[in-house]
MIDOSE-1310 file (N, C-alpha, C; in nm, 2 decimals, decimal comma, always signed):
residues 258
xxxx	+1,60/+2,03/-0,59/+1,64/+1,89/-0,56/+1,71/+1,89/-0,43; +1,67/+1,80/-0,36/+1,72/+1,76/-0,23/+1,88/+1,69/-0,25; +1,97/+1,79/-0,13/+2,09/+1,77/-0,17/+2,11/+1,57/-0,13; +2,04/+1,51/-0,04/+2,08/+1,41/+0,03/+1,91/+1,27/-0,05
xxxx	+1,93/+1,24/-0,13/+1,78/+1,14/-0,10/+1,77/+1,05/-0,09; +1,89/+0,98/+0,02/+1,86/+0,89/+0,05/+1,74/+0,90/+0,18; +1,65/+0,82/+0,21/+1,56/+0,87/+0,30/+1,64/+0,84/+0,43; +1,58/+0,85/+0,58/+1,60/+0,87/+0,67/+1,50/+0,79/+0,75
xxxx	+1,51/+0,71/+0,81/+1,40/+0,60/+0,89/+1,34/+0,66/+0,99; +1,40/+0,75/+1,05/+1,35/+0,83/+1,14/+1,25/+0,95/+1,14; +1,32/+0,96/+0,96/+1,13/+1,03/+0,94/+1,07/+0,98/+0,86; +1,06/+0,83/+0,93/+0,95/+0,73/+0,82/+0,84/+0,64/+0,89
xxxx	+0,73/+0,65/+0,86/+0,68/+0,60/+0,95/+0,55/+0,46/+0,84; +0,51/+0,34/+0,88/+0,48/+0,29/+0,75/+0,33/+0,21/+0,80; +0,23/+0,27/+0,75/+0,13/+0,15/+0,76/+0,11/+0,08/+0,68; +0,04/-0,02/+0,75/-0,01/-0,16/+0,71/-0,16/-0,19/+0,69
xxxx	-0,21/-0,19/+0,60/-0,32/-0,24/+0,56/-0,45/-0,38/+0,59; -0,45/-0,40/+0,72/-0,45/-0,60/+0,75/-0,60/-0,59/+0,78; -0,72/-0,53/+0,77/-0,83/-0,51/+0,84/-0,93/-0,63/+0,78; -0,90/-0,69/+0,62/-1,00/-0,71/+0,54/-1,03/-0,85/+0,59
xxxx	-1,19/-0,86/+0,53/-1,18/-1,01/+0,57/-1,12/-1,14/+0,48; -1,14/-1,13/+0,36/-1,09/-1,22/+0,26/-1,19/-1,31/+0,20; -1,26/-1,23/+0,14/-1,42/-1,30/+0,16/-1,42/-1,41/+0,05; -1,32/-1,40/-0,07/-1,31/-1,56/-0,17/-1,20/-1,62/-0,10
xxxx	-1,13/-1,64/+0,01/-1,03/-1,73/+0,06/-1,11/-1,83/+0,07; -1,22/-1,86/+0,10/-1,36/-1,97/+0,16/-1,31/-2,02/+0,28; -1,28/-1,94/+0,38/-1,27/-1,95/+0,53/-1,32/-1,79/+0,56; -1,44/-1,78/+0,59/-1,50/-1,60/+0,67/-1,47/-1,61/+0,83
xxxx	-1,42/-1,70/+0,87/-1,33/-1,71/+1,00/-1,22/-1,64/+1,01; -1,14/-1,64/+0,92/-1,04/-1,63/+0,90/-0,98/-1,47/+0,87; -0,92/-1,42/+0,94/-0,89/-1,26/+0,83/-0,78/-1,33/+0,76; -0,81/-1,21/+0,64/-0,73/-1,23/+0,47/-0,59/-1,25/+0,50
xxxx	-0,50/-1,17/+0,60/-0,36/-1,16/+0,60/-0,31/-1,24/+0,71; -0,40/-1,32/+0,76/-0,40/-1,45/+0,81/-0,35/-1,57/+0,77; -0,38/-1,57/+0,63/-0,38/-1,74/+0,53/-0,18/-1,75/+0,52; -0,20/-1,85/+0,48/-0,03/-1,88/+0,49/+0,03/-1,93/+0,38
xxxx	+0,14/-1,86/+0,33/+0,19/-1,87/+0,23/+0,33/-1,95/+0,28; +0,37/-2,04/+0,26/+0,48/-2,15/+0,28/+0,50/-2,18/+0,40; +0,35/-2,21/+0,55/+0,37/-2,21/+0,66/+0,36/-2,08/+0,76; +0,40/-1,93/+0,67/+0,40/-1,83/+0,74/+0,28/-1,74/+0,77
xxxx	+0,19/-1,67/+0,76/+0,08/-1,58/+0,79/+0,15/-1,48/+0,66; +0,04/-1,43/+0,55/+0,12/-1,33/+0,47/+0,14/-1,23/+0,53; +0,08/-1,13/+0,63/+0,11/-1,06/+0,72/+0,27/-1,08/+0,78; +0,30/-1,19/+0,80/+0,42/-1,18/+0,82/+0,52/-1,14/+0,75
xxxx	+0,53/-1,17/+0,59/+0,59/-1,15/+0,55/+0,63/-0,98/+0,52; +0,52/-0,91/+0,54/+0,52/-0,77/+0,54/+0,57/-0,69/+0,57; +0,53/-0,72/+0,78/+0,62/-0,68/+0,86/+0,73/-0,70/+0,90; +0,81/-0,82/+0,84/+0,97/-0,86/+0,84/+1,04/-0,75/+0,78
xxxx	+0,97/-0,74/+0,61/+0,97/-0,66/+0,53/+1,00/-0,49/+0,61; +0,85/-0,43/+0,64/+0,88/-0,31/+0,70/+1,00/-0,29/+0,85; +1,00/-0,40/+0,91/+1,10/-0,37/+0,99/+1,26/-0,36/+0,92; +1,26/-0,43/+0,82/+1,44/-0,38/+0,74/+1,45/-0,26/+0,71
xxxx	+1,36/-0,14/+0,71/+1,33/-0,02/+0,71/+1,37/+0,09/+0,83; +1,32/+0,02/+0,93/+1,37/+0,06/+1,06/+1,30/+0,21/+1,08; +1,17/+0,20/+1,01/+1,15/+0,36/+1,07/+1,05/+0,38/+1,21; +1,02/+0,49/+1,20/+1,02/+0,52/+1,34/+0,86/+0,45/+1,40
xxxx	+0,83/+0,42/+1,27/+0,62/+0,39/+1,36/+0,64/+0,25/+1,23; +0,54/+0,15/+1,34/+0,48/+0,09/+1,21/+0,33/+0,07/+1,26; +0,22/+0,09/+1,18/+0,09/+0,14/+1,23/+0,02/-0,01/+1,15; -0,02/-0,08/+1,20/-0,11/-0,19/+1,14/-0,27/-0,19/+1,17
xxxx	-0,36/-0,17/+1,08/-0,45/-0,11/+1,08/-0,52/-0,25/+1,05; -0,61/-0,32/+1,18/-0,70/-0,42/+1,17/-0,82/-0,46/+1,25; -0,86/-0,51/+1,16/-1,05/-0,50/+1,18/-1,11/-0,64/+1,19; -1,08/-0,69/+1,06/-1,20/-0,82/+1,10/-1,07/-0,93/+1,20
xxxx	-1,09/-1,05/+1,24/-1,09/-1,11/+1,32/-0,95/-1,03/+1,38; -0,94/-0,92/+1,43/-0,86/-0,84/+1,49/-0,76/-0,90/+1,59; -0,86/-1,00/+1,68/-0,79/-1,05/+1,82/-0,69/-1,16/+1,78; -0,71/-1,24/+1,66/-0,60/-1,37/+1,59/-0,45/-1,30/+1,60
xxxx	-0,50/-1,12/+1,44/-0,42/-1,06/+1,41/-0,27/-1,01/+1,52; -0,33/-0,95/+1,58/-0,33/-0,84/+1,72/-0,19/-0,96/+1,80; -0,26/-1,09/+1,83/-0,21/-1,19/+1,90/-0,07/-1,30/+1,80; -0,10/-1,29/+1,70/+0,03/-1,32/+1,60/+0,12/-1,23/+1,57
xxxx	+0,12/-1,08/+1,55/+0,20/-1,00/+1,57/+0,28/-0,97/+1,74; +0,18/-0,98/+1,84/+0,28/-0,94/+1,95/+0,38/-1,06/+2,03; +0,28/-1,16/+1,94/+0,40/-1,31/+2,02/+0,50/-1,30/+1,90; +0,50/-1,27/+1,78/+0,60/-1,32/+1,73/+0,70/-1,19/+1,67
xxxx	+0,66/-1,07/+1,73/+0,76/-0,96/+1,74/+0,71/-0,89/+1,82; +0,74/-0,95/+1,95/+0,71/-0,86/+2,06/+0,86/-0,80/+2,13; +0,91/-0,81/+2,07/+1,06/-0,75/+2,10/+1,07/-0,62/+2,05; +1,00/-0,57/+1,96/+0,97/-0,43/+1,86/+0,87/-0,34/+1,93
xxxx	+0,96/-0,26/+1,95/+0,84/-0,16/+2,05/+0,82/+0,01/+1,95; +0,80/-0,08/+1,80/+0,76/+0,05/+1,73/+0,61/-0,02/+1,65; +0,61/-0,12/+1,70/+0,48/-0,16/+1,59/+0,34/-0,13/+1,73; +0,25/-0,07/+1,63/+0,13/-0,03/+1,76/+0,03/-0,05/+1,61
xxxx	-0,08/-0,09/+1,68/-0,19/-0,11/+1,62/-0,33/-0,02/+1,64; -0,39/-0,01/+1,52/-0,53/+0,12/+1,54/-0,64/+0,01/+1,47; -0,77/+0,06/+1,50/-0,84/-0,06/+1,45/-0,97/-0,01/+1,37; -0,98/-0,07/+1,25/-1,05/-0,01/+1,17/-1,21/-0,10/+1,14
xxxx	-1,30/-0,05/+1,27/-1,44/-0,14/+1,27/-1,52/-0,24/+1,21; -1,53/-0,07/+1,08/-1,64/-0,10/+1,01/-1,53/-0,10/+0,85; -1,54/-0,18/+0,79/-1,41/-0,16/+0,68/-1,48/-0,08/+0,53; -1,46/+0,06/+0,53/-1,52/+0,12/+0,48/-1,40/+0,21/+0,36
xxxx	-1,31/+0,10/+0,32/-1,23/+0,14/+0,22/-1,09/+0,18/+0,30; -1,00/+0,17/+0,14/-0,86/+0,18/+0,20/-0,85/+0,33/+0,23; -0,92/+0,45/+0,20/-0,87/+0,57/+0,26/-0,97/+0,55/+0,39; -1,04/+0,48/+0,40/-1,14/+0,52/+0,55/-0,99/+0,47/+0,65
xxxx	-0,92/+0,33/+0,60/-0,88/+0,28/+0,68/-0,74/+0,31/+0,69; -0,69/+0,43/+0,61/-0,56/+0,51/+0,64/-0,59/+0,67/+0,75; -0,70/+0,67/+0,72/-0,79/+0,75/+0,83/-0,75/+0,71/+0,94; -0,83/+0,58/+1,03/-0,82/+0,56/+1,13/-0,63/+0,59/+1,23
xxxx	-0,51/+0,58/+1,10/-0,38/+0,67/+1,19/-0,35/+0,79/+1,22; -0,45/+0,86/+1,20/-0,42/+1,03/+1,22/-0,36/+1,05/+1,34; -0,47/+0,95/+1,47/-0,44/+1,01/+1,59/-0,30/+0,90/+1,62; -0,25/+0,84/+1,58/-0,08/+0,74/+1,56/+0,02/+0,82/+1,53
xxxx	-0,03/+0,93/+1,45/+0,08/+0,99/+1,36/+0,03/+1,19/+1,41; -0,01/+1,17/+1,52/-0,01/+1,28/+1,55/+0,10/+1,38/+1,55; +0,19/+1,27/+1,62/+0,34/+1,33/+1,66/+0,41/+1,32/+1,61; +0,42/+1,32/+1,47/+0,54/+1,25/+1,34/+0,51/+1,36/+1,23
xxxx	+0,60/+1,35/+1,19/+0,65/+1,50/+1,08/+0,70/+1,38/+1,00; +0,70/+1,35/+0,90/+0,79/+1,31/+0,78/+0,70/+1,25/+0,64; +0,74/+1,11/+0,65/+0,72/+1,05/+0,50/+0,58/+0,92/+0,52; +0,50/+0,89/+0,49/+0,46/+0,76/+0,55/+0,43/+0,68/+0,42
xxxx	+0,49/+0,54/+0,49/+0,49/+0,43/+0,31/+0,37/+0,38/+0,41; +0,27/+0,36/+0,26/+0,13/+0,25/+0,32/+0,15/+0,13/+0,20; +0,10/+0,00/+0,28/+0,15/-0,11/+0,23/+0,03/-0,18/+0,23; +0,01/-0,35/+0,17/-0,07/-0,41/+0,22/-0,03/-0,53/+0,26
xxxx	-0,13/-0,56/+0,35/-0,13/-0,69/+0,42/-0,13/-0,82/+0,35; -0,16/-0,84/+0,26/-0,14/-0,94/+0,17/-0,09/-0,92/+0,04; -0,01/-0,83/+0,06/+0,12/-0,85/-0,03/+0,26/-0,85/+0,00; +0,25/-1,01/+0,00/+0,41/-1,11/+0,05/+0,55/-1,08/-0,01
xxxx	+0,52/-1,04/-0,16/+0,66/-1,08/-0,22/+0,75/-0,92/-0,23; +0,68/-0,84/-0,16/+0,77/-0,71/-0,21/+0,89/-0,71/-0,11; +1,01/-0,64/-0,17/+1,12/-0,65/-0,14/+1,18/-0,54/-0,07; +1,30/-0,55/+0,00/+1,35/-0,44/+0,11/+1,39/-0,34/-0,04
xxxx	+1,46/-0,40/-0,10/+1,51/-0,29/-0,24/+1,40/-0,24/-0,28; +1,34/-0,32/-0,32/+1,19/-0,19/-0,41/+1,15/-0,12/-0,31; +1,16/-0,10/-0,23/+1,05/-0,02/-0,10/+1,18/+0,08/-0,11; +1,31/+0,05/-0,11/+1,41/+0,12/-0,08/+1,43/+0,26/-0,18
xxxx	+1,42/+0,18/-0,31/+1,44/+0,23/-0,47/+1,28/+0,36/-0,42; +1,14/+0,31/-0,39/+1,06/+0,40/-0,40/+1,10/+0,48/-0,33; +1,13/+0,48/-0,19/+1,13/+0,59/-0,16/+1,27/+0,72/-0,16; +1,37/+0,62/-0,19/+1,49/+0,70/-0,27/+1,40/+0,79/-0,39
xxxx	+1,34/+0,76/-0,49/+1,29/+0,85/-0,59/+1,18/+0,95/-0,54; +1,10/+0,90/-0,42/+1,00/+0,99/-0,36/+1,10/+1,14/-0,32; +1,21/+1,04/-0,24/+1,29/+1,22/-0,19/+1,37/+1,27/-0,26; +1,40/+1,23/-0,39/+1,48/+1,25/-0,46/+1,42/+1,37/-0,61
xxxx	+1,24/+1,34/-0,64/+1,20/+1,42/-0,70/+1,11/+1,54/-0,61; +1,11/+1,54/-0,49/+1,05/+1,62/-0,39/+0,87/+1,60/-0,44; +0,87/+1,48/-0,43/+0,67/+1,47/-0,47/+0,63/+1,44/-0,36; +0,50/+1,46/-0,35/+0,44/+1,49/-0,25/+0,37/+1,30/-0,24
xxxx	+0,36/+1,29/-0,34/+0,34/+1,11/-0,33/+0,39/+1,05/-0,44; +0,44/+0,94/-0,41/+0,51/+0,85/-0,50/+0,43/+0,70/-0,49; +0,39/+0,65/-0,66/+0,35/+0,56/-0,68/+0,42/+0,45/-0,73; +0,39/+0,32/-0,65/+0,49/+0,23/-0,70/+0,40/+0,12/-0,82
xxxx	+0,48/+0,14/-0,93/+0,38/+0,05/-1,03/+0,42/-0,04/-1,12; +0,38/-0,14/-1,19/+0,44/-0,23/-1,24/+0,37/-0,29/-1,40; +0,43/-0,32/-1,46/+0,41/-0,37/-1,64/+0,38/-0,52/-1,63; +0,23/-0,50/-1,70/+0,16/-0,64/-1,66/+0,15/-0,69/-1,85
xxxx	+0,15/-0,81/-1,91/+0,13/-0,83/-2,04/-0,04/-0,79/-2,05; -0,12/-0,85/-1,92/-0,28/-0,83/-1,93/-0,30/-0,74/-1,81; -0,28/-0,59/-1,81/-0,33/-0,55/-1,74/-0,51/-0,53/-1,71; -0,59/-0,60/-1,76/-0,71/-0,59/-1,75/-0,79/-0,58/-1,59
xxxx	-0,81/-0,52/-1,59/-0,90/-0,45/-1,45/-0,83/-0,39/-1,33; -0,71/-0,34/-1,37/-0,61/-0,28/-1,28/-0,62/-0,12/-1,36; -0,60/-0,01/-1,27/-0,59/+0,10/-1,31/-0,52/+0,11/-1,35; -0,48/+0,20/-1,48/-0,37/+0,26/-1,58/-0,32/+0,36/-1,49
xxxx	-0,17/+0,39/-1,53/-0,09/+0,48/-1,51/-0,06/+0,58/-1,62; -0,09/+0,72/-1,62/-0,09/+0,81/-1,72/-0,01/+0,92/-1,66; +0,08/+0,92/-1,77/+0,21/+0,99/-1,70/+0,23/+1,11/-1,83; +0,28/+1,25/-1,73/+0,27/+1,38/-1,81/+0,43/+1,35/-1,84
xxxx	+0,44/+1,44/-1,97/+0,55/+1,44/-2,04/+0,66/+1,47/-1,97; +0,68/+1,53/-1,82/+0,79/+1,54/-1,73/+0,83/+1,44/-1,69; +0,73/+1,31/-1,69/+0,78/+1,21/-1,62/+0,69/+1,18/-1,52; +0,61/+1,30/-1,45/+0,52/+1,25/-1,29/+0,39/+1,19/-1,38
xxxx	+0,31/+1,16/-1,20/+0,21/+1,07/-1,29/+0,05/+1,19/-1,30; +0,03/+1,20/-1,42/-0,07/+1,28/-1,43/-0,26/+1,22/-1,37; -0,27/+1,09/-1,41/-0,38/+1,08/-1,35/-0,39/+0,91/-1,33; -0,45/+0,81/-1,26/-0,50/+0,70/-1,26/-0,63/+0,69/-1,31
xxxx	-0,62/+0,58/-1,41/-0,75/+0,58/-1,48/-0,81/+0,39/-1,47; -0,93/+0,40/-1,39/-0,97/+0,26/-1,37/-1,06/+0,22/-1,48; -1,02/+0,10/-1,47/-1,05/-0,06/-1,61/-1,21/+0,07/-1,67; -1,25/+0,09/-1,59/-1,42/+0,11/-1,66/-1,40/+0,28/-1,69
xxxx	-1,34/+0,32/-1,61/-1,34/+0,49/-1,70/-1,25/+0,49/-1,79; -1,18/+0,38/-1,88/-1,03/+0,40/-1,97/-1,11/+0,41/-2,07; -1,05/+0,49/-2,21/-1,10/+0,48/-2,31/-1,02/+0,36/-2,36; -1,06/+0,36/-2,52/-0,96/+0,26/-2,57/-0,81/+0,22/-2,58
xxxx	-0,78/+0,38/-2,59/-0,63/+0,42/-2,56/-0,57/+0,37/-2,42; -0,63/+0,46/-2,38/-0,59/+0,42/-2,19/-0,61/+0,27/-2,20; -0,65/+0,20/-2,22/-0,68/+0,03/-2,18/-0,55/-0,02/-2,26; -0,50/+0,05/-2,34/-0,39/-0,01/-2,43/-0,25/+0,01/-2,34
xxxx	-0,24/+0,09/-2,19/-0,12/+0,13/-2,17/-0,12/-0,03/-2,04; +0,00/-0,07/-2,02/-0,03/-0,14/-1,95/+0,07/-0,10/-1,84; +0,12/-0,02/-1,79/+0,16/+0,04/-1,64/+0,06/+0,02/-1,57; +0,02/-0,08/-1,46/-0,05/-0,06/-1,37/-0,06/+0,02/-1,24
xxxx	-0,14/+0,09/-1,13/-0,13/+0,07/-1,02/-0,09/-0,01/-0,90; +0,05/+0,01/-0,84/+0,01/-0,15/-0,76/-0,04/-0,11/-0,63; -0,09/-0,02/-0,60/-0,18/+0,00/-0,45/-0,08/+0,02/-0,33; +0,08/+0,03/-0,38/+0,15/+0,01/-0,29/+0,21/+0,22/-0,30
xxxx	+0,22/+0,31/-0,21/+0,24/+0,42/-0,20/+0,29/+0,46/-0,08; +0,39/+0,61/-0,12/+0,50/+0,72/-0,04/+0,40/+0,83/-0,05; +0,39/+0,88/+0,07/+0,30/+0,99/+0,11/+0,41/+1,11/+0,19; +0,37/+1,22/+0,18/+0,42/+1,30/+0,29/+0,30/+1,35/+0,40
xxxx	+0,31/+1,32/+0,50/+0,22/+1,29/+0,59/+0,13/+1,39/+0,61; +0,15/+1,57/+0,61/+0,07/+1,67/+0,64/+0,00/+1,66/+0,47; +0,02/+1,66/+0,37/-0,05/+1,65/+0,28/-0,13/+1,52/+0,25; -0,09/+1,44/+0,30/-0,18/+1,29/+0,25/-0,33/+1,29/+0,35
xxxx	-0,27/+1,35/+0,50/-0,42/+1,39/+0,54/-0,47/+1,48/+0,52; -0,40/+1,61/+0,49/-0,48/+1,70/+0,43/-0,61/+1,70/+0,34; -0,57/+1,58/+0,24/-0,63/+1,55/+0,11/-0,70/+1,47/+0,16; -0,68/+1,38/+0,27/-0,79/+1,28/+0,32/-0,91/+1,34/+0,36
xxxx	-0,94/+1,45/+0,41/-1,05/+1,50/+0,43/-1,15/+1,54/+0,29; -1,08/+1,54/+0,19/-1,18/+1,60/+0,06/-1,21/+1,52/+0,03; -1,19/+1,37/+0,02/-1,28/+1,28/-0,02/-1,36/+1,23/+0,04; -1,47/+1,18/-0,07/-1,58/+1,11/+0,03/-1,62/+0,99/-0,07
xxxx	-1,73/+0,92/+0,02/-1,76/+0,77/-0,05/-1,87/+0,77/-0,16; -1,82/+0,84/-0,24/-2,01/+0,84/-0,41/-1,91/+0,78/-0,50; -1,97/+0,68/-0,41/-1,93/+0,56/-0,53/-2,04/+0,44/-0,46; -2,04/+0,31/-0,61/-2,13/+0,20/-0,58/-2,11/+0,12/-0,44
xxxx	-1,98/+0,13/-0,40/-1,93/+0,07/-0,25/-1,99/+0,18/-0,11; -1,97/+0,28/-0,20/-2,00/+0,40/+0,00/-1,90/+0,38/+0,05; -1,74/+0,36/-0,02/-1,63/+0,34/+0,06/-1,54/+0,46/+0,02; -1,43/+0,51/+0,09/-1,35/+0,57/+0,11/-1,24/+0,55/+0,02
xxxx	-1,20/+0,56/-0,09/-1,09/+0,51/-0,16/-0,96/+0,59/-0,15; -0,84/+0,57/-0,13/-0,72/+0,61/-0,13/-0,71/+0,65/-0,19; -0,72/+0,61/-0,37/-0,65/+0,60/-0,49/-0,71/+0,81/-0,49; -0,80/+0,83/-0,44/-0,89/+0,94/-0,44/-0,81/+1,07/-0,37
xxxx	-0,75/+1,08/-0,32/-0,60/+1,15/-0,21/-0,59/+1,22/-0,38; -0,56/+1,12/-0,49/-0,44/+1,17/-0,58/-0,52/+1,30/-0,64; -0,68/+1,31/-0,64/-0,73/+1,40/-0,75/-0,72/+1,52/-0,66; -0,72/+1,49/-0,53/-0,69/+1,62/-0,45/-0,53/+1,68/-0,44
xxxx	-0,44/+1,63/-0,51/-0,31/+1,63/-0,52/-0,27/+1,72/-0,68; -0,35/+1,66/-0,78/-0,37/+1,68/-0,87/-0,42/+1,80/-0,92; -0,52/+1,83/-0,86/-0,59/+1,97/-0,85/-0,54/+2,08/-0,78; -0,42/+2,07/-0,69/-0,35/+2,16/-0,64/-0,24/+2,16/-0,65
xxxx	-0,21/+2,09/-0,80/-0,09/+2,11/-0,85/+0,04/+2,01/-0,79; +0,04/+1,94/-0,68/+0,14/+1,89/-0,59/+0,19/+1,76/-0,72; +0,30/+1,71/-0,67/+0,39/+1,65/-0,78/+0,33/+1,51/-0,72; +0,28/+1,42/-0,84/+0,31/+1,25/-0,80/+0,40/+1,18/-0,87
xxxx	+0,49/+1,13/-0,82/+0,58/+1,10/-0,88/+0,55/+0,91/-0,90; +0,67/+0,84/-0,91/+0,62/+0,67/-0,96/+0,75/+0,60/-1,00; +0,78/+0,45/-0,92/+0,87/+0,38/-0,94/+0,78/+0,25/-1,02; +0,88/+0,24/-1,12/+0,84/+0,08/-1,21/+0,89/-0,01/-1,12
xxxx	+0,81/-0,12/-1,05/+0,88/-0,22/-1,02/+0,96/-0,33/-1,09; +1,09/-0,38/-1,13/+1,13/-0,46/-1,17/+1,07/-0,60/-1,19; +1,01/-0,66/-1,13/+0,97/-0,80/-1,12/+0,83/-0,76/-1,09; +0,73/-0,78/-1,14/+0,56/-0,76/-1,14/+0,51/-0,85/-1,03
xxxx	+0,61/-0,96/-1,01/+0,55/-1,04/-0,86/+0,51/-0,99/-0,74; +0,63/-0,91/-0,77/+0,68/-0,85/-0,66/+0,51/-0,78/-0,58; +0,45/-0,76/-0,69/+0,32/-0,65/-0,63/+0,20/-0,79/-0,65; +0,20/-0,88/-0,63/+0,09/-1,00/-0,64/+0,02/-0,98/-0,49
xxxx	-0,08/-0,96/-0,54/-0,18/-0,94/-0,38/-0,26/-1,06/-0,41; -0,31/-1,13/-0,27/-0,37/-1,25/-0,25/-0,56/-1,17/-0,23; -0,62/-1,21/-0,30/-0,77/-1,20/-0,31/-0,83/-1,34/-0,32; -0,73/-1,46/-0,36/-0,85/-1,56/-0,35/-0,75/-1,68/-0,31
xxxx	-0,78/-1,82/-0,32/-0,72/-1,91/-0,32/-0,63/-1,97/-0,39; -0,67/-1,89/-0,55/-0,60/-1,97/-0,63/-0,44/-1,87/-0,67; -0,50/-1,73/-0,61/-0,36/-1,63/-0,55/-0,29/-1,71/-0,48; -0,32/-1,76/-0,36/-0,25/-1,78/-0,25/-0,15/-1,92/-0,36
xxxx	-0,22/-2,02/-0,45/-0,11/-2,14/-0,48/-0,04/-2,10/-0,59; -0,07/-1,93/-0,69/+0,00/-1,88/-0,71/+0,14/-1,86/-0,69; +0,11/-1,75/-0,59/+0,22/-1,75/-0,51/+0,29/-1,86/-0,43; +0,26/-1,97/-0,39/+0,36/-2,06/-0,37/+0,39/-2,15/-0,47
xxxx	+0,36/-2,14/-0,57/+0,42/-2,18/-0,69/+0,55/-2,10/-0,74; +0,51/-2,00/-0,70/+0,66/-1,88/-0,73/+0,74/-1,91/-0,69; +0,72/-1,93/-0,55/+0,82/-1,89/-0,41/+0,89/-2,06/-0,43; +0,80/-2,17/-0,47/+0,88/-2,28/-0,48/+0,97/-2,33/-0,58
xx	+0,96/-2,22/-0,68/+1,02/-2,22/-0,80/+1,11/-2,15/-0,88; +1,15/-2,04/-0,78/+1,25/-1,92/-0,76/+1,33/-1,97/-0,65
């Protein structure tokens, strides 16, 4: 056990997820972390977010209408001379597109939190709490996850009797059992940076998409024994990702009612 866990921002470095298009928003003009949640771009809300962190890189990783993205972050935190952007072409999954930071994070030794772009409501505390338990049980990744009444089509969380997380099991490979646990994945993760790309190289895209999946890092993690560890989020909002339109009045139904 690490005598100190509280983390250290200086060996933290966080990307951002913002490449996608948002293909049920019904604007394909438009990139996904674009749309606006109470006037603001949800993207914004993210990087407010990652900057109360203060760590040393913030890597935003974007692709479809790139030049909007690109041009809303530098006019409206262009005072921040740690956010730099890498750009992810062809959007070929969330590990293809944690890929494209290798050459960002060449020069950085530490921890890296990856986030997404349209997830608005997460808080400076839960990001805080995850990665306090990330340095606190020395795992090699820490998953942040949350208790849904219907988890239905969200990966299960399957946790070994120590407490780490033994495996993620998605809606269509769960047996009956597994479908009954309702811990979900929330897509939101603490990496330590020489092992997360390590493991980035062993996967590949055989699957029905031909895409690069993140969630895929963990079976390479798993098979070499390395610890994943996992915070419950308190409030399940807190992990609400926007996929369509009726997300987005979701969420301002929340935010106008909290």
């Amino acid at each position: 056990m690490k005598t100190n866990p509280k983390f250290q921002s200086k060996n933290l470095s966080i990307a951002i997820l913002a490449a996608g298009k948002g293909k049920r928003m019904l604007n394909p003009d438009k990139a996904k972390v674009m749309f606006e949640l109470n006037n603001k771009p949800l993207l914004g809300y993210v990087v407010e977010t990652a900057l109360h962190l203060s760590p040393q890189k913030i890597i935003l990783i974007i692709g479809w209408q790139k030049d909007a993205v690109r041009e809303f972050i530098s006019t409206t935190y262009f005072s921040q001379n740690n956010i730099a952007f890498v750009e992810q072409n062809e959007q070929l999954g969330t590990g293809h597109a944690v890929m494209q930071t290798e050459k960002s994070l060449a020069d950085f030794a530490g921890t890296v939190l990856v986030l997404s772009g349209d997830v608005p409501m997460l808080s400076e505390k839960t990001l805080r709490q995850l990665l306090d338990t990330h340095y606190a049980t020395n795992a090699t990744a820490t998953i942040l996850t949350a208790e849904l009444e219907n988890p239905f089509g969200y990966g299960r969380i399957i946790h070994h009797q120590n407490g780490n997380v033994q495996k993620i099991v998605e809606e269509k490979d769960a047996t009956a059992e597994e479908k009954k646990v309702s811990e979900i994945n929330s897509g939101i993760y603490v990496f330590e940076k020489r092992e997360l790309f390590e493991a980035l190289k062993h996967i590949t895209p055989n699957n029905a998409q031909q895409e690069y999946y993140l969630t895929d890092v963990f079976r390479y993690f798993w098979k070499n024994n390395l610890p994943v560890a996992s915070v419950k989020v308190n409030d399940a909002n807190e992990v609400l990702g926007v996929n369509t339109v009726d997300d987005l009045r979701q969420l301002e139904q929340l935010t106008t009612t909290t």
